[in-house]
LOBALUM-943344 format. One line per field, with one value per residue: chain; residue in three letters; x, y, z of N, C-alpha, C, O in turn. Coordinates in steps of 0.001 Angstrom, whole numbers, plus 500000, padded with zeros to 6 digits. Layout:
cadena = c(A;...) $
residuo = c(ALA;...) $
n_u = c(X;...) $
n_v = c(Y;...) $
n_w = c(Z;...) $
ca_u = c(X;...) $
ca_v = c(Y;...) $
ca_w = c(Z;...) $
c_u = c(X;...) $
c_v = c(Y;...) $
c_w = c(Z;...) $
o_u = c(X;...) $
o_v = c(Y;...) $
o_w = c(Z;...) $
This chain:
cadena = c(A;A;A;A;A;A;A;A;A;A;A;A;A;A;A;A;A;A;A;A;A;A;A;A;A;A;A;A;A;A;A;A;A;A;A;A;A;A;A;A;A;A;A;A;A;A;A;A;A;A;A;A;A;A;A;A;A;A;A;A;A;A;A;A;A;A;A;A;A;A;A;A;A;A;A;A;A;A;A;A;A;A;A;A;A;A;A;A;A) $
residuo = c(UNK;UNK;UNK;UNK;UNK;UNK;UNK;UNK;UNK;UNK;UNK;UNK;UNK;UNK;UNK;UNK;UNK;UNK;UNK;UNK;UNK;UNK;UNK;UNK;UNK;UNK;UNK;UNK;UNK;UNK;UNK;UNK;UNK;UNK;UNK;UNK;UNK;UNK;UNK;UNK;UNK;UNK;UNK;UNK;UNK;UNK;UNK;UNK;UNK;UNK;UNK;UNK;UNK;UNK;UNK;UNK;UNK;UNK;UNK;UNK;UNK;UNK;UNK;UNK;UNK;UNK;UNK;UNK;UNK;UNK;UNK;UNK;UNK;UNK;UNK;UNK;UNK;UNK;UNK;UNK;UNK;UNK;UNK;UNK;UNK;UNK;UNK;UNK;UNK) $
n_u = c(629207;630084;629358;630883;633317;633876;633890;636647;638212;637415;638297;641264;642051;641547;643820;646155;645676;646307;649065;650438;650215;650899;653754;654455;654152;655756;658456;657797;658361;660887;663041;662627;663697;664469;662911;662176;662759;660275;657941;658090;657560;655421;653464;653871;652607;650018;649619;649553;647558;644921;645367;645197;642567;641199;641462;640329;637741;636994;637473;635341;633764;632294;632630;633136;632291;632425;633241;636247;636451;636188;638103;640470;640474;640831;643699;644356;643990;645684;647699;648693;647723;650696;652381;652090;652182;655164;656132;655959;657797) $
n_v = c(633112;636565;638930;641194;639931;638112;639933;641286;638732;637678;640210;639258;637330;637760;639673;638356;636935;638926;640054;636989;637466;639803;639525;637060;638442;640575;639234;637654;640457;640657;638351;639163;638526;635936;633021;630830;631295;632398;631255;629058;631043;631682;629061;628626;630872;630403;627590;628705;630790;628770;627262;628448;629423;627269;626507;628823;628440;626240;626567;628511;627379;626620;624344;623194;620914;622556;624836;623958;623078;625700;627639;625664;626028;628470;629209;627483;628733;631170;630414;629213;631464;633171;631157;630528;633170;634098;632163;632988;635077) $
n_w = c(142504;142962;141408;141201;141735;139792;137610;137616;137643;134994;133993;135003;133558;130830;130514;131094;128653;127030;126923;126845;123839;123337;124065;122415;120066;120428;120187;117821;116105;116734;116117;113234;110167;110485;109463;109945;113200;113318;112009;114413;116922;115588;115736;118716;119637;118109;120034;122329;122323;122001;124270;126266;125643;126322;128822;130233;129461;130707;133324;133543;133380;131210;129049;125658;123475;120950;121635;121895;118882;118060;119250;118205;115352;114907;116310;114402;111790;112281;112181;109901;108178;109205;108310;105613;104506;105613;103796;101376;101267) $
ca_u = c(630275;629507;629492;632668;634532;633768;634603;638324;638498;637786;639728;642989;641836;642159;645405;647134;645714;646877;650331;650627;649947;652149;655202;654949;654562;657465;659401;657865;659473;662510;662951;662330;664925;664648;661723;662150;662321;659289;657306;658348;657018;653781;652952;654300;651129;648673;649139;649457;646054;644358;645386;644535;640789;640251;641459;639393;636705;637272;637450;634336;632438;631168;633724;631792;633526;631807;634356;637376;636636;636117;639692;641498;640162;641319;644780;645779;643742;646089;649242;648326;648640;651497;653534;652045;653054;656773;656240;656069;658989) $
ca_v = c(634070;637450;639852;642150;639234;637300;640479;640745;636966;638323;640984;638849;636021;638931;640711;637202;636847;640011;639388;636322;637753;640789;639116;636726;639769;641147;637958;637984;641519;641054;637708;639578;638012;634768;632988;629786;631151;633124;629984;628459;631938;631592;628358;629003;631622;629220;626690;629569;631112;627666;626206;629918;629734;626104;627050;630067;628229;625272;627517;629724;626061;626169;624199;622233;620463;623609;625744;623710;623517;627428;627986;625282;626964;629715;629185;626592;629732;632329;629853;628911;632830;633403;630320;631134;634736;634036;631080;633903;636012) $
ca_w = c(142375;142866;139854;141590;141831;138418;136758;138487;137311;133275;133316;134560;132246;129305;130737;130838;127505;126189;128033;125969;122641;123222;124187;121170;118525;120187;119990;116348;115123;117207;114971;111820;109548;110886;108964;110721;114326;113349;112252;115693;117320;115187;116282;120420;120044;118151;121123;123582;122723;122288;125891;127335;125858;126068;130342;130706;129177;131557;134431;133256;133384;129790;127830;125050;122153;119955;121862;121402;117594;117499;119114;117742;113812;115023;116136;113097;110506;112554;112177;108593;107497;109137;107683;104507;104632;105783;102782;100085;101097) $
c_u = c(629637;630160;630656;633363;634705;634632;635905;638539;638509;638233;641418;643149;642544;643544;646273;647175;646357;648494;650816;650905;650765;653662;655413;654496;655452;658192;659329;658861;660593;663741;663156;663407;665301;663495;661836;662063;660788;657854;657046;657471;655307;652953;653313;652651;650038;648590;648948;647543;645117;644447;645120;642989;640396;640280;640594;638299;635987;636766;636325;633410;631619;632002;632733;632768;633235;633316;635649;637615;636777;637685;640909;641360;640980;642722;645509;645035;645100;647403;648976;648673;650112;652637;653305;652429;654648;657084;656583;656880;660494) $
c_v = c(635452;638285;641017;641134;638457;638822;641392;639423;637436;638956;640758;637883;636917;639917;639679;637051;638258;639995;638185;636705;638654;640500;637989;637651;640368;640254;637955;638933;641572;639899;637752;638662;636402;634010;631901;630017;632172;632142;629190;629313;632127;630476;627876;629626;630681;628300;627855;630215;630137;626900;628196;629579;628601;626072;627888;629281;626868;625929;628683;628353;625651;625981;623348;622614;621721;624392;625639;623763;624505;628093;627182;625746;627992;630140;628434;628218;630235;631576;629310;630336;633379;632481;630337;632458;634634;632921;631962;635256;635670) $
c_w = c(142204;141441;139810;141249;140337;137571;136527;137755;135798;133141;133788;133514;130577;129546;130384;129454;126261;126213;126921;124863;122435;123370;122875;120101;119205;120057;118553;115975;115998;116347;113563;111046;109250;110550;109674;112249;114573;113276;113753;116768;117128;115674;118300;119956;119688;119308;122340;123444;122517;123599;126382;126987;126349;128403;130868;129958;130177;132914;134481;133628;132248;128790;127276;124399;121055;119884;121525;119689;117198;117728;118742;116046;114226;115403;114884;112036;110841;112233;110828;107667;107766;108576;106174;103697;104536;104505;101474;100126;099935) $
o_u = c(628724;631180;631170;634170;635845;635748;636145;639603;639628;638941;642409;644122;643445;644059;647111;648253;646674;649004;651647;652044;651478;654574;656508;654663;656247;659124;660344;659983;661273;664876;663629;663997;665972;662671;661161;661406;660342;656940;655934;656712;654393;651807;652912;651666;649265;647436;648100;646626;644051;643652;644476;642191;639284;639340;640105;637544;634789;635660;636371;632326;630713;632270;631785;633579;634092;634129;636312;638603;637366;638330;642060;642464;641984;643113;646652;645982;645944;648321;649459;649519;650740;653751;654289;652855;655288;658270;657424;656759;661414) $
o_v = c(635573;638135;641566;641349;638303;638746;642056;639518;637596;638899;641395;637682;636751;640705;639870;637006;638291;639888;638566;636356;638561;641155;638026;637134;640897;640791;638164;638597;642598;640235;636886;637953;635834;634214;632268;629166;632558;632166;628803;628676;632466;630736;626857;628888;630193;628129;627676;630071;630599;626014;628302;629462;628606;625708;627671;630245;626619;625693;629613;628510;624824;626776;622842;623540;621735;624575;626555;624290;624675;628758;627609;625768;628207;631234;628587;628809;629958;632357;628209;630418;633937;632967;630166;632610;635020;632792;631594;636221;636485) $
o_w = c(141388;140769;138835;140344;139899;137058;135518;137144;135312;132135;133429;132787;129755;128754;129503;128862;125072;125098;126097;124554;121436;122866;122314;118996;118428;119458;117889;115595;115989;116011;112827;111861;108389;111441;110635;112849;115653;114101;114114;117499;117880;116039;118861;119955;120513;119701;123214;124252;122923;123911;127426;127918;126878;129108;131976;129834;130305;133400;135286;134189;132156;127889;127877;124359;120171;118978;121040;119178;116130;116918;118830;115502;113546;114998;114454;111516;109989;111982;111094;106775;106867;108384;105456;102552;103558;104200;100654;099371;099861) $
């Protein structure tokens, strides 16, 4: 793969991923109020950015169980503060 075209390929990999992430924090504060469809919202993104990296990591060719442990930590941490957060309102 040439090095034009690979890096076209990462920056839609990270637009999609940004894309993702922005439409559930606006879904979040449009929600506000609603601590239960916010929960629901928090964990939509934990699986949404866990099946985006564990894809782009698939599709990059260097998935290793390391990786899946690093973004599945990382979506239950990120869905762990926010149901803890909306827990202490």
């Amino acid at each position: 793969m040439s090095l034009h075209h690979r890096y076209h390929h990462l920056a839609f990999d990270y637009l999609v991923l940004s894309l993702i992430l922005l439409t559930c924090l606006f879904s979040f504060t449009k929600t506000s109020g609603s601590s239960d469809k916010q929960v629901q919202i928090g964990l939509i993104t934990a699986f949404s950015y866990w099946g985006w990296g564990i894809f782009h990591h698939l599709h990059e060719g260097d998935l290793h169980w390391k990786i899946v442990i690093e973004y599945s930590t990382f979506a239950l941490f990120g869905f762990a503060i926010i149901w803890f957060l909306l827990a202490m309102r």
